[in-house]
C-alpha positions in Angstrom: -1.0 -25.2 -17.8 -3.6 -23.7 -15.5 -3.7 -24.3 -11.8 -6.8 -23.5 -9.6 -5.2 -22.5 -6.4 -7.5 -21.9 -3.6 -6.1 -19.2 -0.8 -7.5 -18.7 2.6 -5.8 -16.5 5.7 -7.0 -17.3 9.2 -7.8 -14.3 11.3 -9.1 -14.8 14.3 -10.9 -11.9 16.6 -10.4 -11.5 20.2 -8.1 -14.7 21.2 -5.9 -12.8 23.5 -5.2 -15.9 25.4 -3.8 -18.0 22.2 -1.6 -15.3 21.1 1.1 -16.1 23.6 0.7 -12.3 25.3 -1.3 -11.7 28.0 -3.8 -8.3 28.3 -1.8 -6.4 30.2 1.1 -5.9 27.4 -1.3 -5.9 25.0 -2.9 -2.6 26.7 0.0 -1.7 26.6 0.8 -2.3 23.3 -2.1 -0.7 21.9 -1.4 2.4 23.7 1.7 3.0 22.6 0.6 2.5 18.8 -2.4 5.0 19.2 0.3 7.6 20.8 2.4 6.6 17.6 -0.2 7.1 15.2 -1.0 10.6 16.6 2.7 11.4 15.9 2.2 10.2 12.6 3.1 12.6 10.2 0.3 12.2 7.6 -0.5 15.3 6.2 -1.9 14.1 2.7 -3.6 11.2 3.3 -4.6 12.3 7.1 -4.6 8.7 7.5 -2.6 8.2 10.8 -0.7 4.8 12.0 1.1 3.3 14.6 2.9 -0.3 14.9 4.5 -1.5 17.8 6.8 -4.5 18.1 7.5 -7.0 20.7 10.4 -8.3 20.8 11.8 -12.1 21.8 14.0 -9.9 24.5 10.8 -8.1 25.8 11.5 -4.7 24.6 9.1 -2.8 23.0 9.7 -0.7 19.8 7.0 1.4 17.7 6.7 3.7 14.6 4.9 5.6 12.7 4.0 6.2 9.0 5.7 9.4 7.2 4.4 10.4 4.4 6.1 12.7 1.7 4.9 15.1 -1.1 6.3 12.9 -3.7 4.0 9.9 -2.5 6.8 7.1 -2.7 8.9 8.2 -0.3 7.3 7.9 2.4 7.1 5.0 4.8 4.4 2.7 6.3 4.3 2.4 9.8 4.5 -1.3 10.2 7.9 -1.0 8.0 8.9 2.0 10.1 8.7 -0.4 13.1 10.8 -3.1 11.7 13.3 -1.4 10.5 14.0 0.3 13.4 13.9 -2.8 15.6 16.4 -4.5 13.2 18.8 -1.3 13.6 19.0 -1.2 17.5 18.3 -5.2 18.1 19.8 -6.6 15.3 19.5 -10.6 15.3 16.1 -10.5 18.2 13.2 -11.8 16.8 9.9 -9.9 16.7 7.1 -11.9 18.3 4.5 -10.1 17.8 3.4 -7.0 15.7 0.3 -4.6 16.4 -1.1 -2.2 14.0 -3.6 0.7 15.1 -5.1 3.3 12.6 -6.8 6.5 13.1 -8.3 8.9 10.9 -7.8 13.1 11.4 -10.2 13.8 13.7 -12.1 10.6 13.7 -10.8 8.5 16.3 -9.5 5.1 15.5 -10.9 3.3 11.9 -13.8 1.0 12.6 -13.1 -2.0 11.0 -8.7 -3.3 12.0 -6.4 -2.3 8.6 -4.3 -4.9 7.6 -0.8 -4.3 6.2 0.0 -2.8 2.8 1.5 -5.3 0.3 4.9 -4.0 0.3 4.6 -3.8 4.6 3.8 -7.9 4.3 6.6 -8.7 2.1 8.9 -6.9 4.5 7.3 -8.8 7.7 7.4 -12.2 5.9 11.0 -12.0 4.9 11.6 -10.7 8.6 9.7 -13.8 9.6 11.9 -16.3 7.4 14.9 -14.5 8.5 14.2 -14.9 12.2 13.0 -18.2 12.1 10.1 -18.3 14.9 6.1 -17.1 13.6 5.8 -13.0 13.6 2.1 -12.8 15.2 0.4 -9.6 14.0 -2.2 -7.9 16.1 -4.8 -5.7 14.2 -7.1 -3.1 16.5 -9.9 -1.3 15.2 -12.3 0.2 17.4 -15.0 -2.8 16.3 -12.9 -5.4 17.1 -9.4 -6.7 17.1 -8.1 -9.5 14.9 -5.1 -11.6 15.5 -3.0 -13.7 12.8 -0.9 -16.8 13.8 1.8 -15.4 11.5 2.9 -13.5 8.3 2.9 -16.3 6.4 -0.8 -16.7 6.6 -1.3 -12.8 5.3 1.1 -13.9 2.1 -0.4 -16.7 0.3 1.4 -17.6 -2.9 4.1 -15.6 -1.5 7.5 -14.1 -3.0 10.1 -15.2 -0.7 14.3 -15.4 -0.7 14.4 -19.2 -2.3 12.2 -17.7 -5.5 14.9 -15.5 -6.7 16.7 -19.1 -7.2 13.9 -20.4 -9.2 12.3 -22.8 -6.7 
């Protein structure tokens, strides 16, 4: 049997006002991932990224990606971040996610990166597991996008109640 499954992911750009933060935290949100990124530690790729995460308690965590000679084991930023946050808060929720890239030497990437495949399986299991919509912020010096939650970056997606065949 064939199925034609049609996917679409709405991102939004600039609707600071329906993402349930206001523009002061999220200043300050994308300052502290742009300070992240720069501690990145990226030396073969020289591609540099921060993540910060807010959490349902109001603190603020953030990461960075590390990379590794044997390409593998390193670690995303994003996932960085959440892990991290689930060590020191274990059981808050993470409202809201931002992600900020910079190239070496270039300043931040034009266009907003998205997470990695393996970052948005981490983020949407974190969403099911907390049980409240993980909005993820995207800032790229053309613009910034905003998603209503994880979900909508994981179409089709692989989650806990698969494993059991459903």
């Amino acid at each position: 049997m064939i199925y034609n499954v049609k996917v679409q992911t709405n991102i939004e750009q600039s609707r600071v006002s329906d993402m349930g933060i206001d523009q002061a935290r999220l200043d300050q949100m994308t300052e502290e991932a742009q300070k992240m990124a720069k501690q990145s530690y990226a030396p073969y790729s020289k591609f540099h990224v921060g993540a910060v995460a807010l959490l349902a308690n109001g603190e603020m965590v953030s990461g960075s990606n590390q990379e590794n000679a044997a390409y593998p084991s390193g670690l995303c930023a994003e996932r960085t971040t959440v892990f991290y946050a689930n060590a020191h808060y274990p059981g808050v929720a993470i409202t809201h996610l931002l992600i900020y890239a910079e190239t070496e030497g270039g300043g931040a990437v034009g266009n907003p990166i998205t997470p990695c495949a393996a970052c948005r399986q981490v983020l949407l299991e974190k969403e099911n597991i907390q049980g409240e919509d993980m909005k993820v912020i995207m800032v790229g010096k053309n613009g910034t996008f905003f998603v209503n939650k994880v979900s909508e970056l994981v179409p089709l997606s692989f989650v806990p109640d698969s494993l059991k065949g459903e």
